[in-house]
C-alpha atoms as a printed R data frame, in Angstrom:
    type eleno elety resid chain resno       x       y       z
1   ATOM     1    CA   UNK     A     1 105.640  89.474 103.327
2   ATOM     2    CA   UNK     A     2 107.896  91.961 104.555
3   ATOM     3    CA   UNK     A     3 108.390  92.529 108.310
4   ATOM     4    CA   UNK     A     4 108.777  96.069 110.120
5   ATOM     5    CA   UNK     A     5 109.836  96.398 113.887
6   ATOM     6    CA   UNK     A     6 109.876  99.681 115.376
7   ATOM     7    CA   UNK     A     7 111.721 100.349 118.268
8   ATOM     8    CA   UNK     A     8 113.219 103.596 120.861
9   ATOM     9    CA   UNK     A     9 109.817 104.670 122.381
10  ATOM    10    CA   UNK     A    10 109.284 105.476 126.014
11  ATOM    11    CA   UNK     A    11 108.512 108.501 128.307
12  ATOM    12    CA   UNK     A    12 110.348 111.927 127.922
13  ATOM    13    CA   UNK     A    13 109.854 114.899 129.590
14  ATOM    14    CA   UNK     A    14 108.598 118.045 127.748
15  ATOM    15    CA   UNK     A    15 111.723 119.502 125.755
16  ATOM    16    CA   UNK     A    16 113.554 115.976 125.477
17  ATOM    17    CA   UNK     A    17 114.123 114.031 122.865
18  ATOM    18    CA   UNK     A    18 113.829 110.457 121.115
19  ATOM    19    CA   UNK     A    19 115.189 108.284 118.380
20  ATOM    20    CA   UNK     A    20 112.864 105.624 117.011
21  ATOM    21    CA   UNK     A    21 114.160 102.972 114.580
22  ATOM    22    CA   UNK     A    22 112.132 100.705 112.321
23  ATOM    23    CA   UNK     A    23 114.148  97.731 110.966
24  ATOM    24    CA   UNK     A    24 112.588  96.049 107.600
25  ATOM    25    CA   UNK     A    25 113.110  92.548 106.046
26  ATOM    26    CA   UNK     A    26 112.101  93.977 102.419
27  ATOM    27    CA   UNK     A    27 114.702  92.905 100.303
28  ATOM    28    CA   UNK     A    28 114.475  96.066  98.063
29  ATOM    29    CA   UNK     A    29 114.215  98.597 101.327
30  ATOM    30    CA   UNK     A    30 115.978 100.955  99.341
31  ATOM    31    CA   UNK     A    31 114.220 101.853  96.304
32  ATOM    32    CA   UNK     A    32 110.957 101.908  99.026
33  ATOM    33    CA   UNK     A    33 108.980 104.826 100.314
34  ATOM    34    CA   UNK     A    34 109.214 105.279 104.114
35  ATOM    35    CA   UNK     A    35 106.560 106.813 106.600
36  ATOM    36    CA   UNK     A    36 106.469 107.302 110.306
37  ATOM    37    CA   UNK     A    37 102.607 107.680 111.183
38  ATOM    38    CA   UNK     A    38 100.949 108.601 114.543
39  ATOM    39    CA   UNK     A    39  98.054 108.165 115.928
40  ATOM    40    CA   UNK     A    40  96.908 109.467 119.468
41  ATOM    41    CA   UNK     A    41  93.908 108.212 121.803
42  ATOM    42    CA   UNK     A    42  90.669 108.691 119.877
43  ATOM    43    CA   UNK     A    43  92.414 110.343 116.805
44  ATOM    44    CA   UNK     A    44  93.239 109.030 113.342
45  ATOM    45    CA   UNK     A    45  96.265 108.180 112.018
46  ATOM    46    CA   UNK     A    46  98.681 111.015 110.486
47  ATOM    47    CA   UNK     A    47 101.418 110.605 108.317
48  ATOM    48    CA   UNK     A    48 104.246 112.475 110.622
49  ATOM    49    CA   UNK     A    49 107.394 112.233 107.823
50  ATOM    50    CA   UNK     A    50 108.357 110.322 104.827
51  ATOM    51    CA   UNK     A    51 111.462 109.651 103.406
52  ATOM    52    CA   UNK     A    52 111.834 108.374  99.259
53  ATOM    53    CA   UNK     A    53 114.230 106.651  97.162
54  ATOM    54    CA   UNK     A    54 116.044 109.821  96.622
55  ATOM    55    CA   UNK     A    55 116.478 110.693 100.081
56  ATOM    56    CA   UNK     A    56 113.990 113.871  99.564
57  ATOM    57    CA   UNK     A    57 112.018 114.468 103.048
58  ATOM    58    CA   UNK     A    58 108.856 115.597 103.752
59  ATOM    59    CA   UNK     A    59 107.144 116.374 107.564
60  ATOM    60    CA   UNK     A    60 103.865 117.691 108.723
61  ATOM    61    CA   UNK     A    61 103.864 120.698 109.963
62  ATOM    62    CA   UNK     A    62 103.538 119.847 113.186
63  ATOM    63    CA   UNK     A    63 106.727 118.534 113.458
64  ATOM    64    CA   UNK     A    64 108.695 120.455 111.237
65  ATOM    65    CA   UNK     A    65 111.954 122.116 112.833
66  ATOM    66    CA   UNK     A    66 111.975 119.223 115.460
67  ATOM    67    CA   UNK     A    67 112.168 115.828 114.122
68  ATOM    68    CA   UNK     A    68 114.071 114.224 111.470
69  ATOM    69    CA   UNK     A    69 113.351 111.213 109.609
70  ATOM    70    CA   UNK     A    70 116.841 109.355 107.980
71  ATOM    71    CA   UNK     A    71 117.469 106.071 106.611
72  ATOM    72    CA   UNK     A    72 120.429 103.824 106.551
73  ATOM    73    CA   UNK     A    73 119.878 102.104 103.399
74  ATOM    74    CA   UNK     A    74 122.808  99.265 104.551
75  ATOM    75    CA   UNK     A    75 120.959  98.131 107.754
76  ATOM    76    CA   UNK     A    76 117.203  98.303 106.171
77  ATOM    77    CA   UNK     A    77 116.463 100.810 109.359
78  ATOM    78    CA   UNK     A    78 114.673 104.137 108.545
79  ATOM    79    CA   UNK     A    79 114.811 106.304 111.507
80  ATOM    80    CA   UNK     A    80 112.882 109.645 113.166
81  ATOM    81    CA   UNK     A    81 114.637 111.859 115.877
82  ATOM    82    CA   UNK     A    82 112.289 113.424 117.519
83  ATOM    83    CA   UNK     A    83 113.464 116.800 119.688
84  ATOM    84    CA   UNK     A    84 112.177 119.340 121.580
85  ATOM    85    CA   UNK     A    85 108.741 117.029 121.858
86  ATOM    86    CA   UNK     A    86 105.423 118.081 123.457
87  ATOM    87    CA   UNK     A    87 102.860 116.861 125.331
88  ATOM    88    CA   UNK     A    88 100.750 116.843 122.105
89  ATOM    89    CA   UNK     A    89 103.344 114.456 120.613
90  ATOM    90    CA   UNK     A    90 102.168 112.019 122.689
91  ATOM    91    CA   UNK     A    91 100.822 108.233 120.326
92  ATOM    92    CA   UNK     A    92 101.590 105.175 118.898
93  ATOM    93    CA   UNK     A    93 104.285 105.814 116.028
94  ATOM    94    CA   UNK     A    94 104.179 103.504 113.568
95  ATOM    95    CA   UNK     A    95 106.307 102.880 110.642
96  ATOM    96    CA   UNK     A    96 105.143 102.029 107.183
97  ATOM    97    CA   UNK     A    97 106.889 100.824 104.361
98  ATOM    98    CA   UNK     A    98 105.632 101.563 100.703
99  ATOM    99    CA   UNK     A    99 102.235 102.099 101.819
100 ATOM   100    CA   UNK     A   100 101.565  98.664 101.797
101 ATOM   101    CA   UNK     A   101 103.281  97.025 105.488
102 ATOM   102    CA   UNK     A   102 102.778  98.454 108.511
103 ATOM   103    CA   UNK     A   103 104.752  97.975 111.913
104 ATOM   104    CA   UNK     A   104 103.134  96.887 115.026
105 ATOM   105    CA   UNK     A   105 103.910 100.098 116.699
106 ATOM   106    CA   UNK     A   106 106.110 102.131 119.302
107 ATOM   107    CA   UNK     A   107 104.706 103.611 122.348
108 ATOM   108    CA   UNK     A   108 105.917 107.415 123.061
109 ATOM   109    CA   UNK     A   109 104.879 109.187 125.763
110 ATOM   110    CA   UNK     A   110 105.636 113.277 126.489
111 ATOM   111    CA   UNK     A   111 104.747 113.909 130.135
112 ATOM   112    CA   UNK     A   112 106.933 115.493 132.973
């Protein structure tokens, strides 16, 4: 069973920024698919950015321009820096690790 703990939420103001980590116990993390997923109040869940093997990226376009998703292959961490974030940004982030584990979840909040 692999473990995922996702950490660096909070509150920001409009136009600040965030760096949220997700730490995995897989002991192949590198060769694995990575996703950050959100999902606001009363929405479903949306894949936000994904990261492969290869290091090839892909983002909604939502987010596209402002956040970055990275991983450090050494330390099992994948990682999304989030800038210039909105009010709409606002959810749970969760990380998810070849579509098969699932975090329990990182609180961000975008309100001045």
């Amino acid at each position: 069973q692999v473990q995922l703990v996702e950490s660096g939420g909070g509150l920001v103001q409009p136009g600040g920024s965030l760096r949220l980590s997700c730490a995995s116990s897989a002991r192949f993390f590198s060769s694995h698919t990575m996703d950050w997923y959100r999902q606001a109040p009363g929405q479903q869940r949306e894949l936000v950015a994904r990261i492969i093997r290869g290091g090839v990226t892909y983002y909604a376009d939502s987010v596209k321009g402002r956040f970055t998703i990275s991983r450090d292959n050494a330390k099992n961490t994948v990682y999304l820096q989030m800038n210039s974030l909105r009010p709409e940004d606002t959810a749970v982030y969760y990380c998810n690790e070849d579509g098969a584990f699932w975090g329990q979840g990182t609180q961000v909040t975008v309100s001045s």
